[in-house]
N, C-alpha and C positions, 0 to 999 in steps of 0.2 A: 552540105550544111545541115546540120541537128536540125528537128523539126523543135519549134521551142515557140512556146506563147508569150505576145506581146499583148500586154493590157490586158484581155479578157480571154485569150487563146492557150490551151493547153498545150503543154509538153508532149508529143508523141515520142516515145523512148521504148527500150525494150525493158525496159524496169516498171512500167505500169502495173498497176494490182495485177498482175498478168497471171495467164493460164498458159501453159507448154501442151499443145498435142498430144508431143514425144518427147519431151524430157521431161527430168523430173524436175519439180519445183525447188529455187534455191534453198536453204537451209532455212534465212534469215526469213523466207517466207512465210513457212510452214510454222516458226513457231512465234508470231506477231501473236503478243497476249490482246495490246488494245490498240486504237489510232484515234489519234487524239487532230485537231487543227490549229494551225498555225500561222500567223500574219507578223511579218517583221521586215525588216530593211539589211540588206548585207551588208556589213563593215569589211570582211576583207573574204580571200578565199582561200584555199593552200592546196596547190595543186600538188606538193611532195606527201600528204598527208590523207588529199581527198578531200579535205572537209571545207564547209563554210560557215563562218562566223555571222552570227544574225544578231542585231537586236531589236529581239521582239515583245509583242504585246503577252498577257498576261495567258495560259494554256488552263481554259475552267477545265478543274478536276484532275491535271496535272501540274504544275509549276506554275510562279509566279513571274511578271514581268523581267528579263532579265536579257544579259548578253552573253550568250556560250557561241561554242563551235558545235555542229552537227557534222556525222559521216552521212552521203547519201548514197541511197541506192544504186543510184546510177553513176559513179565518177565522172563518167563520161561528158557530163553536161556541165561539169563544174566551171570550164570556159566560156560556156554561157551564160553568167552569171556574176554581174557588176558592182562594184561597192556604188551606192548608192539605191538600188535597187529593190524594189518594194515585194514581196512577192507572199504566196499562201501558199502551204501545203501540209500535205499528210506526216505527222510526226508517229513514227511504228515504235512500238514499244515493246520490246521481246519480252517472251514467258521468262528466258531467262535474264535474271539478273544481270550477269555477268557481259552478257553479248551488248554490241552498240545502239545507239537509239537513232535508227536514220533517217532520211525526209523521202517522202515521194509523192507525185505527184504536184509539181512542184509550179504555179501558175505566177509568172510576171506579172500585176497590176500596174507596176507606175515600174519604166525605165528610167534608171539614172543617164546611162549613158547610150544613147541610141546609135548602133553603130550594124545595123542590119536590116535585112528585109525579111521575116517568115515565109519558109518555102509552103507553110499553109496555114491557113486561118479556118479557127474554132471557135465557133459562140457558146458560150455557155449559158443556158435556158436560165431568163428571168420572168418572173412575174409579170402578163400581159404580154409579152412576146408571141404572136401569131407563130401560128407552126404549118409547114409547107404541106401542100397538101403529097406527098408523097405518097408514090405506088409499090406495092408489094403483093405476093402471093402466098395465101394461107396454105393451112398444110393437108385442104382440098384437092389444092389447084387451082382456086378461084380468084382473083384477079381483086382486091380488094385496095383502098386509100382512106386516107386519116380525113380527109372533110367526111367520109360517109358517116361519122362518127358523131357529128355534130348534132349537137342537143342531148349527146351523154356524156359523163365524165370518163377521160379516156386517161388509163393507165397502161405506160409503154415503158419496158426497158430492154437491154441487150444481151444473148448471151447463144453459146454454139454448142453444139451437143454432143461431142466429143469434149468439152473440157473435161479436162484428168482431176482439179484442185476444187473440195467439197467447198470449201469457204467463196467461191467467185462464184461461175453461170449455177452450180446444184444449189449452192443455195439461194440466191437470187428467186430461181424457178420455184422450190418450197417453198420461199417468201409469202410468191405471187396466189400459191397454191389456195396458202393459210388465209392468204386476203380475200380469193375467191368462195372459200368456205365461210366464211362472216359474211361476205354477200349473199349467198344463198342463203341464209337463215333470217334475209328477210330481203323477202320479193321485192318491194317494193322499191327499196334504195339498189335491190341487185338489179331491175330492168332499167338503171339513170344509169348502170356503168359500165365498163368494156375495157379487160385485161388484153394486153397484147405483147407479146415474146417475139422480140425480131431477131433472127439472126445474121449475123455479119461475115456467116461462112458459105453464100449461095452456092460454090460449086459443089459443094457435098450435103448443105444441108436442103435437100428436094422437097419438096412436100411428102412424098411419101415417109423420110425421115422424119420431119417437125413432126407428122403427124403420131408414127410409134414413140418419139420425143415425148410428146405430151400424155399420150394415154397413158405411159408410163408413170407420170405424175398426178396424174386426172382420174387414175385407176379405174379409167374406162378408154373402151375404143369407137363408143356412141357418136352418132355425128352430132345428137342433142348435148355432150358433154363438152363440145366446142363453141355451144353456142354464145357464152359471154367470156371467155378465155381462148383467144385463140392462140395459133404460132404461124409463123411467117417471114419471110425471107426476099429483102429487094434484088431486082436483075443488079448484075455484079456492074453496071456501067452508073448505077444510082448510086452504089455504095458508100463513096467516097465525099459525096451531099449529105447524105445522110448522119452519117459518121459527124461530119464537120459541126453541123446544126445541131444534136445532140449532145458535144461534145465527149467523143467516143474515140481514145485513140488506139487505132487497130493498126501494129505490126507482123506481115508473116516472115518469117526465120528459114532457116534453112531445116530442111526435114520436114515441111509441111506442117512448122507447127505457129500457132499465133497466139500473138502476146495482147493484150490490152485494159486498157482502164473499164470501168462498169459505170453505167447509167439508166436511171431511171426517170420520170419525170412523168407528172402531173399536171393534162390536159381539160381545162374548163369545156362546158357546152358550148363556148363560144369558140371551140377551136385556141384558144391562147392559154401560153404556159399559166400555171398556178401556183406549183411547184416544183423544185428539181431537188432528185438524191444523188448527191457521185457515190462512189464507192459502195461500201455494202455493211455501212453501221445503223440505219435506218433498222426499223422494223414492221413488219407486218400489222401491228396495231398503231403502231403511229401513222403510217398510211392509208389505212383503214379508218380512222379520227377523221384524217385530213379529205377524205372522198366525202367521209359523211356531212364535214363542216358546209361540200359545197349541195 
């Protein structure tokens, strides 16, 4: 059975904002101009065709209210997907012209027709939502957890160090860089915060990895240049907790390579969510805003 969210649970598919190890990224990937979001209800589907019929609400800054057909990324999951059926996702918008405009990441809200059970469920980080205190190890070696955090604003997202695709973990990482630099240029709000880079690839990414990982980005190999930025990596038997609670869907493929969606999210002193980024249209100064607001 497709891994597919019901009400608030993501789609884990091989079509997620995905990164390949070892292949190369589809075409339609690589040349996505913008991604825009979308909320509508399916009227039919066409499986000779691939596509689904939505109609949805109004797309700010691309289209207005209306009822078309979309091709998605995935075909694959088109059988999972109900006329009646409420759902959001990512609407990709290619450089060119000419190429199709397809959906991905594609989240169930409200089922029309309930006729399954999810082989897993995924929360998707809301506002107030306590966060687990999970364990990981930085790229010391040192044995570290998200309650130790408490009484700083805590900035967590995911990403592996082998991906191949600049738009997914390299930039994320530069993201995290540039928000760390705005923190440092004033002490004060930089000693309330704590950047963190987890990755979802434990058997390869060791500490000693995360660690050349970061200095790479950090443009040092200081043990003081880790100290409000770190990297880190849960034992592979947490994973799949984690993954879930973040709403993070990680696929590995054949050739040792993995595919998955991107997250970020925005942790209060109190330990509970603040805010969540999917994807990777956020920026660096809007997150930067948002730390400072707390």
């Amino acid at each position: 059975m497709k891994r597919i969210l019901l009400l608030l649970l993501l789609i884990t598919l091989a079509a997620f904002a995905g990164c390949r190890a070892s292949q190369k990224p589809a075409s339609g990937a690589a040349a996505i101009a913008k991604t825009f979001h979308l909320r509508g209800k399916v009227v039919s589907t066409s499986p000779s065709t691939g596509e689904v019929t939505l109609n949805h609400e109004a797309i700010p800054g691309f289209m207005e209210a209306m009822t078309m057909p979309y091709k998605l990324k995935d075909p694959s999951i088109l059988s999972e997907l109900h006329p009646g059926d409420t759902i959001t996702a990512d609407v990709l918008v290619p450089a060119d012209e000419n190429a199709d405009v397809l959906l991905d990441h594609i989240v169930i809200v409200a089922q029309g027709k309930p006729d399954y059970k999810p082989a897993a469920f995924y929360h998707v980080p809301a506002q107030g939502d306590p966060v687990p205190d999970f364990a990981l190890r930085n790229q010391d070696g040192k044995p570290i957890h998200l309650a130790q955090y408490r009484g700083k604003t805590l900035l967590i997202t995911f990403i592996y160090t082998r991906c191949p695709l600049p738009n997914f973990c390299p930039l994320v990482t530069r993201n995290f860089v540039a928000i760390h630099k705005s923190l440092e240029a004033d002490p004060t709000l930089a000693s309330k915060a704590q950047l963190l880079c987890i990755s979802f690839d434990p058997d390869h990414d060791t500490p000693a990895v995360l660690r050349a990982y970061g200095a790479q980005y950090l443009g040092s190999d200081q043990k003081s240049a880790f100290d409000r930025f770190e990297f880190a990596a849960p034992a592979k038997a947490d994973l799949d907790k984690i993954a879930q609670y973040f709403d993070l869907g990680i696929t590995h493929d054949a050739g040792d390579s993995i595919t998955h969606s991107l997250s970020t999210t925005l942790i209060g002193p109190d330990g509970k969510v603040r805010k969540f980024y999917p994807g990777n249209e956020w920026t660096p100064d809007q997150i930067f805003a948002d730390i400072k607001a707390l």
